[in-house]
N, CA, C and O atoms as a MOPAC input file, in Angstrom:
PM7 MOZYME 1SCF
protein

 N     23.68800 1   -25.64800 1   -75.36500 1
 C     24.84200 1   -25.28700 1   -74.56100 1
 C     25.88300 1   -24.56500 1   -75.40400 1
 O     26.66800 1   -23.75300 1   -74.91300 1
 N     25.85800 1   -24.91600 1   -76.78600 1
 C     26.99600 1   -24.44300 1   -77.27400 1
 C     26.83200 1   -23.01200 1   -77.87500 1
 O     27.72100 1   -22.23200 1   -78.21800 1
 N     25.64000 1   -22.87700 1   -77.91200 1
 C     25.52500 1   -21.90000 1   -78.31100 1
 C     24.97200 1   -20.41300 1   -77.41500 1
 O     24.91900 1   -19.28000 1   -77.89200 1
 N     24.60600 1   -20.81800 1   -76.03600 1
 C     25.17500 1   -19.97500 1   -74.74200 1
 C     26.31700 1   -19.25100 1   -74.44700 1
 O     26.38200 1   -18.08300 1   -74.06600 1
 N     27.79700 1   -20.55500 1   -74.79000 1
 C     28.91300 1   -20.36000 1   -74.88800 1
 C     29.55400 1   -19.41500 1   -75.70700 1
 O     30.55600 1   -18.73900 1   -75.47400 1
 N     28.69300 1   -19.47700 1   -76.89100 1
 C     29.12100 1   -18.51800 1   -78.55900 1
 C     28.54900 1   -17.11400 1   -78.03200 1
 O     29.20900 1   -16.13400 1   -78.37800 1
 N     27.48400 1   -16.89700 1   -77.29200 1
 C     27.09400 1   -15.85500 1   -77.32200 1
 C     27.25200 1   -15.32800 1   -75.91400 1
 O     26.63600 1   -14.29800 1   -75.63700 1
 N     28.06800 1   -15.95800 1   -74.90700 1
 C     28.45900 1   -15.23500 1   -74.11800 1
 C     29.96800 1   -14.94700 1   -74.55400 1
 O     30.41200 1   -13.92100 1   -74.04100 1
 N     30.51500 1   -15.37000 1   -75.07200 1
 C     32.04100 1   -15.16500 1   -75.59900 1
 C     31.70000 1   -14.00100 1   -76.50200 1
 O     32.21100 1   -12.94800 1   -76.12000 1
 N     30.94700 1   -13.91300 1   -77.63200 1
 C     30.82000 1   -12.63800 1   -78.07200 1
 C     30.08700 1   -11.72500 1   -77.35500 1
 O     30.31600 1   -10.61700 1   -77.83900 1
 N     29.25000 1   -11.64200 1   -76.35500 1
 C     29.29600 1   -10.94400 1   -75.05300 1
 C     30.33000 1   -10.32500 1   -74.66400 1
 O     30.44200 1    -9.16700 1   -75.06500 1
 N     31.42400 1   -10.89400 1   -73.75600 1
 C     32.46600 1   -10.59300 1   -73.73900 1
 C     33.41200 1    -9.50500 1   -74.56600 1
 O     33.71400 1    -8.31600 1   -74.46100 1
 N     33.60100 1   -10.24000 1   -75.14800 1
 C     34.18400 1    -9.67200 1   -76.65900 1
 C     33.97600 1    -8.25700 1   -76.98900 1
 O     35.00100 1    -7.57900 1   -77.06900 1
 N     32.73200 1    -7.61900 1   -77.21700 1
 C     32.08800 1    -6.63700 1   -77.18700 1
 C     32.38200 1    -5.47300 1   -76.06100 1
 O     32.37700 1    -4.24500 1   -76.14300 1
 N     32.69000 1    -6.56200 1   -74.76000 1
 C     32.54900 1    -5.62600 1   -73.40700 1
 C     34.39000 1    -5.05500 1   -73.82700 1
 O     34.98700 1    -3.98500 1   -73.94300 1
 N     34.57300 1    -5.91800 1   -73.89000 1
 C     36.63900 1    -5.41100 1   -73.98500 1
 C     36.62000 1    -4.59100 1   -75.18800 1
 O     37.36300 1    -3.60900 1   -75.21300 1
 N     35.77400 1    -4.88700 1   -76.33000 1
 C     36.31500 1    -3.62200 1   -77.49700 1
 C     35.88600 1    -2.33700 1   -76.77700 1
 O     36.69200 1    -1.40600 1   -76.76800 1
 N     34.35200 1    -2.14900 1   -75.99700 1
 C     33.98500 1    -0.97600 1   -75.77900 1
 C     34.49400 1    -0.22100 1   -74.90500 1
 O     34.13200 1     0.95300 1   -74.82800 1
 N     35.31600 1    -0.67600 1   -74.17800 1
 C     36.05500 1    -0.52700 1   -72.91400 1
 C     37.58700 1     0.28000 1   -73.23700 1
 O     38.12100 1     1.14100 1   -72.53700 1
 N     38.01600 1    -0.23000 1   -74.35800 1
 C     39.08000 1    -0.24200 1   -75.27700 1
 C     39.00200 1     0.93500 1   -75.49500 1
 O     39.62300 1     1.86100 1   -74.97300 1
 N     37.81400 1     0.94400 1   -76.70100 1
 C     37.94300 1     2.45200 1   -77.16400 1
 C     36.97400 1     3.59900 1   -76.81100 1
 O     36.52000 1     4.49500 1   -77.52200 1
 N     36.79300 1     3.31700 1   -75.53300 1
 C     36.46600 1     4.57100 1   -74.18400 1
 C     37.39800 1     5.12800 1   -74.04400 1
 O     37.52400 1     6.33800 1   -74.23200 1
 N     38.47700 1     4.16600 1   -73.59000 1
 C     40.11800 1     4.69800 1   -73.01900 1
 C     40.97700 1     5.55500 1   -73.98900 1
 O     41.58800 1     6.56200 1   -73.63000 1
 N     40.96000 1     4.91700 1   -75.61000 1
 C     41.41600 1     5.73200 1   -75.69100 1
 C     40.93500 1     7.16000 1   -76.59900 1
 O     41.67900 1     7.69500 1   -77.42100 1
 N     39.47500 1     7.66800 1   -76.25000 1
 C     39.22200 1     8.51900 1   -76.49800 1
 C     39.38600 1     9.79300 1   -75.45000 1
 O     39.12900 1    10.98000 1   -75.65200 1
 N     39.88200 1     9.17100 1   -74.31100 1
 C     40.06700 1    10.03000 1   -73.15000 1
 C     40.62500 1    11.40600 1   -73.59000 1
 O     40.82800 1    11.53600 1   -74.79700 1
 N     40.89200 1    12.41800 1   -72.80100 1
 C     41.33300 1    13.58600 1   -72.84900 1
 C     42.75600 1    13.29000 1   -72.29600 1
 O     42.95000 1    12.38500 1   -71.48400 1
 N     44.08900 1    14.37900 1   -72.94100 1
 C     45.14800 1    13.82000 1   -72.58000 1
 C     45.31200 1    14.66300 1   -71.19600 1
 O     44.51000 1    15.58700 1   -71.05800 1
 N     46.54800 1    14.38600 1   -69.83900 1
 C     46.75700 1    14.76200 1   -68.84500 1
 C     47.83900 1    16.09200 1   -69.12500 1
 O     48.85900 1    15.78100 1   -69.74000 1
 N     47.74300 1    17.09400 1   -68.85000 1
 C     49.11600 1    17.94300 1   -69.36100 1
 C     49.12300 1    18.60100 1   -68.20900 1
 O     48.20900 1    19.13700 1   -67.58400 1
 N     50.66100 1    18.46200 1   -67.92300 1
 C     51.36300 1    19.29100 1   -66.51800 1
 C     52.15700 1    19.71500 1   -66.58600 1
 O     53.21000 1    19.29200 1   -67.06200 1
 N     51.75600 1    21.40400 1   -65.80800 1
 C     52.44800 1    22.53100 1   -66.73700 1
 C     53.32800 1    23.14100 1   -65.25400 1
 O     52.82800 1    23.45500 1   -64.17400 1
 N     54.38700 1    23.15900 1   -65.55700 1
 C     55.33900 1    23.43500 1   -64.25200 1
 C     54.69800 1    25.06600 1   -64.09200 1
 O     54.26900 1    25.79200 1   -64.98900 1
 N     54.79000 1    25.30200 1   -62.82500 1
 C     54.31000 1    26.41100 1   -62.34700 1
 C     55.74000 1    27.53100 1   -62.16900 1
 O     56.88800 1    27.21400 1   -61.85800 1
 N     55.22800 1    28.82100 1   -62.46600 1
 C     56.88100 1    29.63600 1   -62.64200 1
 C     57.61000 1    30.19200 1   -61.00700 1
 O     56.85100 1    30.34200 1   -60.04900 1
 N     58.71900 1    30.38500 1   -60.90600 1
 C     59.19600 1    30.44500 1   -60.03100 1
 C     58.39900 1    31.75000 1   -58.96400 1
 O     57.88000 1    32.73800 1   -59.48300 1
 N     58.42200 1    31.54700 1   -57.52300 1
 C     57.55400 1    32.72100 1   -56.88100 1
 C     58.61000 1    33.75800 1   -57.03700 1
 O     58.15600 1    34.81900 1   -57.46400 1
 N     60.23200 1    33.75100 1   -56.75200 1
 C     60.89800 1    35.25500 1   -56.42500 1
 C     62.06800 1    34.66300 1   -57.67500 1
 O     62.45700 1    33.50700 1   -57.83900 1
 N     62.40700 1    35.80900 1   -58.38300 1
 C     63.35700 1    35.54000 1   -59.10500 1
 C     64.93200 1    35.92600 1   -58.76900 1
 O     65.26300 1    37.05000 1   -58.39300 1
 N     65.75900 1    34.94100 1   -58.93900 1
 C     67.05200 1    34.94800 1   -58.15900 1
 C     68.14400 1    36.04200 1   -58.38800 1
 O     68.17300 1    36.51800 1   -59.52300 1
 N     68.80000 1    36.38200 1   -57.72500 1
 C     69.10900 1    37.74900 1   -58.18000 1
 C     70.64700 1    37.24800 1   -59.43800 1
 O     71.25200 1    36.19200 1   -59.25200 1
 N     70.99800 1    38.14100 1   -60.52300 1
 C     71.90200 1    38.17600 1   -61.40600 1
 C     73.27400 1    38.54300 1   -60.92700 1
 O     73.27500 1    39.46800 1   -60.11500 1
 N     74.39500 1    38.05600 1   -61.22500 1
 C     75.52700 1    38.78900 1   -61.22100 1
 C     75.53300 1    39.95800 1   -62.16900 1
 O     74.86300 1    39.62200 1   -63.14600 1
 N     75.99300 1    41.18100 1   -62.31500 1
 C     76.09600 1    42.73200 1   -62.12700 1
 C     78.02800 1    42.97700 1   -62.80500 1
 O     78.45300 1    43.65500 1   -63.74000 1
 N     78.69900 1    42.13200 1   -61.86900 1
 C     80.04000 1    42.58000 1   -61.75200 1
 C     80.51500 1    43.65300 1   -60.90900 1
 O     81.66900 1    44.06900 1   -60.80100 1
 N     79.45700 1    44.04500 1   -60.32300 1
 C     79.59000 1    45.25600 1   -59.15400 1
 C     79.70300 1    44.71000 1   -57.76000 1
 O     78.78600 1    43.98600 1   -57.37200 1
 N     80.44700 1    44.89700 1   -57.16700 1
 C     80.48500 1    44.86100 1   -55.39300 1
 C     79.54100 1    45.37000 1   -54.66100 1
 O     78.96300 1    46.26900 1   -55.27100 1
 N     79.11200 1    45.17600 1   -53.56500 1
 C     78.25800 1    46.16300 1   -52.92900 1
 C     79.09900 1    46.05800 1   -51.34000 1
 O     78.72300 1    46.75200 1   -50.39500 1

């Protein structure tokens, strides 16, 4: 029995390290603001 226990605990054990460092080999998320569609018009100093 006790030694079921030992080797499902290091079972375990194993499952959480590999799990671990799956995650953080991931690829990172990057979000890239998209540019404006019409660009706003400038002050001039001119009247129209």
């Amino acid at each position: 029995m006790s030694k079921s226990i030992k080797l499902l605990a290091t079972l375990g054990l194993m499952v959480v390290v590999a799990a671990c460092a799956r995650q953080q080999q991931a690829e990172e998320f990057v979000v890239v603001d998209p540019e404006p569609i019409s660009v706003e018009p400038t002050y001039t100093g001119k009247l129209k």
